[in-house]
N, C-alpha and C positions, 0 to 999 in steps of 0.2 A: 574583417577586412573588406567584403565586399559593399555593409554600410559604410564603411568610411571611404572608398569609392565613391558610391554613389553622392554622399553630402557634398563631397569634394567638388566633383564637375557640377555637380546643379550651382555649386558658389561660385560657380566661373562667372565673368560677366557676362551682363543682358546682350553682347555684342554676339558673344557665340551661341548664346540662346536662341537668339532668333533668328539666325542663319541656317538656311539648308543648304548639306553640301550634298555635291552629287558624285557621286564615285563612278569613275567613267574608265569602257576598257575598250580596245580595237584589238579584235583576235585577225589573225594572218592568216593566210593560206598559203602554201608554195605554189612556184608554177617555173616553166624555166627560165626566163627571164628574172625569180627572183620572189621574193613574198610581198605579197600584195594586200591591202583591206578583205577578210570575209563577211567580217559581222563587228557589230558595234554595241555596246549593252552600258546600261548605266544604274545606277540604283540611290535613290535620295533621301536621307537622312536628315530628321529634323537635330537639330544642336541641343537644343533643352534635354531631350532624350535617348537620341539617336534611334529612333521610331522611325521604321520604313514610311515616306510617305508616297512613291512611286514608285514603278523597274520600267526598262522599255528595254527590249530586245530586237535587234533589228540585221536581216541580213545584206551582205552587198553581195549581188549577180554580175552588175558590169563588170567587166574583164577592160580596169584599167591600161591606157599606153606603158609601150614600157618605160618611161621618163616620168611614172606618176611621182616618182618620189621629188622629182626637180619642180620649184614653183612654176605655177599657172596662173593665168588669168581665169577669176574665181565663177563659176558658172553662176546665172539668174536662177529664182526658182522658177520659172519657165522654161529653164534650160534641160534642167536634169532627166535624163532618163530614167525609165521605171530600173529599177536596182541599184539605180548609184547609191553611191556612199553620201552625195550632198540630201535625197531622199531622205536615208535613214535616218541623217543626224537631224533632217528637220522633224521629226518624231520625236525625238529628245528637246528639244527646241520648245515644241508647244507646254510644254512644264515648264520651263524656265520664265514663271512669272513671278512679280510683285516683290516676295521677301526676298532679302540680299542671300546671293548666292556664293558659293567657294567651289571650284571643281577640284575633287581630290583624284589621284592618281599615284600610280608605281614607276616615278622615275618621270614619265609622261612624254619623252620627246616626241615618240611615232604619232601620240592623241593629240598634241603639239600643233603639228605639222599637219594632221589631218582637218582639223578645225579651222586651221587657218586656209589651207587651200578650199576649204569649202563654208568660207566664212560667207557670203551671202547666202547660202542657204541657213545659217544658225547664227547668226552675228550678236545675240544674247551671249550664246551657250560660248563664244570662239572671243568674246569679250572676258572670261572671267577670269577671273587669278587664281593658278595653280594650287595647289597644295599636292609636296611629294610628301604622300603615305609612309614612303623607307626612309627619309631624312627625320621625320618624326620617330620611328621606331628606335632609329637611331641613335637619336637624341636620347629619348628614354629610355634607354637600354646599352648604358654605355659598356664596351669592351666586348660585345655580340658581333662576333666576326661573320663576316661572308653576306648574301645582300636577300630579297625578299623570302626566299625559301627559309633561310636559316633563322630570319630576325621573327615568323609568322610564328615556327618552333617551337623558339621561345619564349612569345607570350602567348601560347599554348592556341595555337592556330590552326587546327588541322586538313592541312589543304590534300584534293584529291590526288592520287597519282597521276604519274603522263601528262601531256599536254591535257590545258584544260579551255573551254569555249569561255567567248566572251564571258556569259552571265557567272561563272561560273569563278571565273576571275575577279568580276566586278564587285561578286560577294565576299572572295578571298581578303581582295583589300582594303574593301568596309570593314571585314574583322577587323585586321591588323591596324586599321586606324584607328576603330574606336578603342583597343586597348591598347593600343600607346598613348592616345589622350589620357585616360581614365591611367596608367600608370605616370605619365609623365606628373598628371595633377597630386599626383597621391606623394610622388615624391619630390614635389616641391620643384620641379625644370620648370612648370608652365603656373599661371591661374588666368589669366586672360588670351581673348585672342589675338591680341595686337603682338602676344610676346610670343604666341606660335606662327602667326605669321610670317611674324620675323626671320624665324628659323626655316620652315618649310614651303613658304611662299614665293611664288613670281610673277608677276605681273603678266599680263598679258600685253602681246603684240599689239600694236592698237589695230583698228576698223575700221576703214573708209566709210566715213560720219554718211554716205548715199546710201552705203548698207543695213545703218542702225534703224532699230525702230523707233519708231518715235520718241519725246522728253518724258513723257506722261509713265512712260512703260519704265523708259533706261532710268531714272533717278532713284528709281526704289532697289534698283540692281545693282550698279556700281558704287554708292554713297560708302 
């Protein structure tokens, strides 16, 4: 079983071969006004193999307004103070070269919105097209009721008790992706990545083109 796994996804196309995707997570804090960004963690994954080829862990100190959740005009990276959240993500940022990218996530709206409000500081990373982890799981796994805890389960994911920190999450949902790939392939739902796209993909918001980085950089990103 687990050779026919493995033949299976290496016969996926060269499209998801050479794509790194980055699994990306925003852990919360409370506070009383509400929860807010504490930390931010991400972890990248080559597609041929799903071979770690980065992590970045990053904490947020600033003590967002409390309207952080309502759009803003997006800070400069000259703007940012030491701890914000536009910092952290440009940490994650400086990886974000060359081979085409995919951000994967759980669900994603909070990493969403956060990227976008702090699109000049990562406007690579706040360009890329989603991929929801749980809609895939989903997919492969039909008639698995109830939503990331339950779908991790069962394809045998064993995630830590209690709330878990960013990094901790970021690796939760790398599992569960790479084995819903590798079951969806096996059972015939997917063999390319245009056709999981499909299913778990979304586009991203676009970028005011003043933000982006150069042609030289962007076309090997978003093609």
């Amino acid at each position: 079983m687990v050779v026919d796994i493995v033949v299976r996804v290496r016969m996926m196309d060269a499209e998801f071969s050479s794509t790194t995707f980055v699994v990306f997570d925003v852990e919360l804090r409370r506070q009383p006004g509400g929860p807010v960004p504490a930390a931010v963690a991400a972890l990248a994954l080559s597609g041929a193999d799903f071979q770690p080829l980065w992590r970045v862990h990053q904490e947020i100190r600033e003590e967002p307004p409390s309207s952080w959740k309502k759009p803003r005009p997006p800070r400069l990276p000259h703007e940012l103070p030491e701890g914000s959240a536009g910092l952290a993500l440009q940490e994650i940022e400086r990886h974000v070269m060359e081979r085409p990218h995919r951000l994967v996530v759980a669900v994603g709206f909070l990493e969403s919105s956060l990227l976008y409000t702090e699109r000049a500081a990562c406007p690579r990373l706040a360009s890329l097209t989603r991929w929801d982890a749980v809609e895939l799981a989903r997919t492969a796994c039909p008639g698995v009721e109830g939503g990331f805890e339950e779908l991790a389960g069962y394809v045998g994911v064993r995630l830590p008790p209690g709330p878990r920190a960013a990094t901790q999450e970021a690796w939760a949902v790398a599992q569960v992706f790479r084995h819903a790939v590798e079951r969806g392939a096996v059972t015939g739902r997917w063999s390319t990545f245009a056709q999981m796209e499909e299913i778990a993909g979304t586009a991203a918001k676009p970028v005011e083109e003043k933000y982006l980085p150069p042609p030289t950089v962007q076309g090997s990103l978003f093609d």
